[in-house]
C-alpha positions as CSV (number, residue, x, y, z in Angstrom):
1,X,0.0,0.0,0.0
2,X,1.3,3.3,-0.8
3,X,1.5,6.0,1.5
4,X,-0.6,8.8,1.3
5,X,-0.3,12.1,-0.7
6,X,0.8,14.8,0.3
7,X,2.6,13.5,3.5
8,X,3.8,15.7,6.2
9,X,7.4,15.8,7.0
10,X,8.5,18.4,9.7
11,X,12.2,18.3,9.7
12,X,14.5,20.0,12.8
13,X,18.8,20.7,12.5
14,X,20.3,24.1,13.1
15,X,21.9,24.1,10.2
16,X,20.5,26.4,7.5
17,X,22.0,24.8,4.6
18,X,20.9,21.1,5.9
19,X,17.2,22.5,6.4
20,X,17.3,23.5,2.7
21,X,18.9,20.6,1.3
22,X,16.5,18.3,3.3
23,X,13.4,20.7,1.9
24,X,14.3,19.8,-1.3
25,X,14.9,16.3,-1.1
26,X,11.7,16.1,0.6
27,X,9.4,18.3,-1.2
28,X,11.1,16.6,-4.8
29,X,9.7,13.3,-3.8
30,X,6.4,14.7,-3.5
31,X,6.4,15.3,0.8
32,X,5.1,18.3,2.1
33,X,7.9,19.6,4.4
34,X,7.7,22.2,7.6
35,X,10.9,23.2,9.1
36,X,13.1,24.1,12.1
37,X,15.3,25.7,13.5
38,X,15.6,24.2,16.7
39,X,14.0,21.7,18.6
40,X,11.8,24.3,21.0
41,X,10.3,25.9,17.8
42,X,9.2,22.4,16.9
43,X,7.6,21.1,20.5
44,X,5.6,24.4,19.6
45,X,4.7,23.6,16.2
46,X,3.8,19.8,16.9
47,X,0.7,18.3,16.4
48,X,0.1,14.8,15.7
49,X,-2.8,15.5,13.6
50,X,-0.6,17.1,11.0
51,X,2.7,15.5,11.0
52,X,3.4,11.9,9.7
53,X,7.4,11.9,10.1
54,X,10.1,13.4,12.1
55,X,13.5,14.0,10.8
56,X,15.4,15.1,13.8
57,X,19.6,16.5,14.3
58,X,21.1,15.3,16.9
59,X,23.2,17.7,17.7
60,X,21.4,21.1,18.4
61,X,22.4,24.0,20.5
62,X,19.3,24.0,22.6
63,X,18.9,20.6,23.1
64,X,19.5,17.3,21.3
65,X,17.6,15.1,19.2
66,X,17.0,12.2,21.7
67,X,15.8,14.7,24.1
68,X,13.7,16.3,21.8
69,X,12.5,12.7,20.5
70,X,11.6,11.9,24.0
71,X,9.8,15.1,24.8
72,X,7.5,14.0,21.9
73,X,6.6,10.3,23.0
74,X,5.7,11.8,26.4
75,X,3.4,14.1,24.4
76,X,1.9,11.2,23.0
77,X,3.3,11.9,19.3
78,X,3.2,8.4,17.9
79,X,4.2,9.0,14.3
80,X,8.1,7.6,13.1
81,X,11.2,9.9,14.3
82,X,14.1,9.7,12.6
83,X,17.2,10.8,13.6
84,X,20.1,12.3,11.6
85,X,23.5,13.1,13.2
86,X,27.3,14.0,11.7
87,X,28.4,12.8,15.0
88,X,28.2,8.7,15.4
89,X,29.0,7.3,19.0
90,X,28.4,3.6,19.8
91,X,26.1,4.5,22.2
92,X,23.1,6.9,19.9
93,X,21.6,4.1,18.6
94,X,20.4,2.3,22.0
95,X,20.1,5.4,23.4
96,X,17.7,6.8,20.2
97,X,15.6,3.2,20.5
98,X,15.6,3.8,24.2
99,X,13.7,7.4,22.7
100,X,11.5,5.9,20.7
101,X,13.7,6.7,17.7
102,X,12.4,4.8,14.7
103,X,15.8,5.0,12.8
104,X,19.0,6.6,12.9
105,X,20.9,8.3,9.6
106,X,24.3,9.4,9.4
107,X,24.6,12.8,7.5
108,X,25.7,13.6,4.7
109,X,24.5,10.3,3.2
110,X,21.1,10.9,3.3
111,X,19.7,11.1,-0.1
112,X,17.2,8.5,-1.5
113,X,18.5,6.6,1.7
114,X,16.3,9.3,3.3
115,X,13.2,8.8,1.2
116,X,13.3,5.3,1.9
117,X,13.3,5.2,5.5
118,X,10.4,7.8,5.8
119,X,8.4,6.2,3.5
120,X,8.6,3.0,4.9
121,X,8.4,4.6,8.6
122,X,5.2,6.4,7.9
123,X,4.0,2.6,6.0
124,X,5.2,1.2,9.7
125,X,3.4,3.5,11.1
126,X,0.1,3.4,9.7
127,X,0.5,-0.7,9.6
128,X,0.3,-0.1,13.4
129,X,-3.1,2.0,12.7
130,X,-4.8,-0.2,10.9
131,X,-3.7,-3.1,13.6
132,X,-3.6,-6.6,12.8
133,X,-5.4,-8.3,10.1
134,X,-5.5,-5.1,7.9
């Protein structure tokens, strides 16, 4: 089944050029993208009704993407996060899961790499909707 038109992407990193290189990506493969600056400007933004995927830095000046991943779940934002980082440690990705991450990227590879994981994120995530047997 193929995920819906015109889904909603609302991507976070402080980087200026990353946010418009990620827009584009996005937006190309037919996503409608919001963006952000930092993670606070997002927690205001943030409603579940209108977001399908995360795409999260991990390494933001106000605070980082697992935080800001966590501070979401305990919303009760269910929709995919995924989180992108420049810095890989051993310890992110159990720490990320721990979140309730639903993948982690490594920048700058994050072309159609990218596009993949959201799409199929989003398909996990509505699988979940629909529940078993659907």
């Amino acid at each position: 089944m193929p995920i819906p038109a015109n889904s909603t992407v609302y991507v976070v990193d402080d980087d200026a050029d990353v946010l418009g290189s990620l827009r584009f990506l996005l937006e190309s493969d037919g996503f409608k993208v919001r963006t952000f600056r930092n993670g606070s400007a997002l927690l205001n933004a943030a409603r579940s009704s209108d977001v399908d995927c995360f795409v999260i830095d991990y390494k933001m000046p106000d605070m980082n993407g697992i935080d800001l991943a966590r501070r979401l779940r305990s919303r009760g934002m269910a929709v995919p996060i995924i989180l992108i980082t420049g810095y890989p440690d051993e310890n992110i990705a159990a720490r990320a899961v721990a979140a309730g991450v639903h993948d982690v990227l490594l920048k700058p590879l994050l072309d159609e790499s990218l596009v993949t994981r959201i799409r199929g994120a989003i398909q996990d995530g509505q699988d979940r909707q629909d529940g078993p047997g659907h």
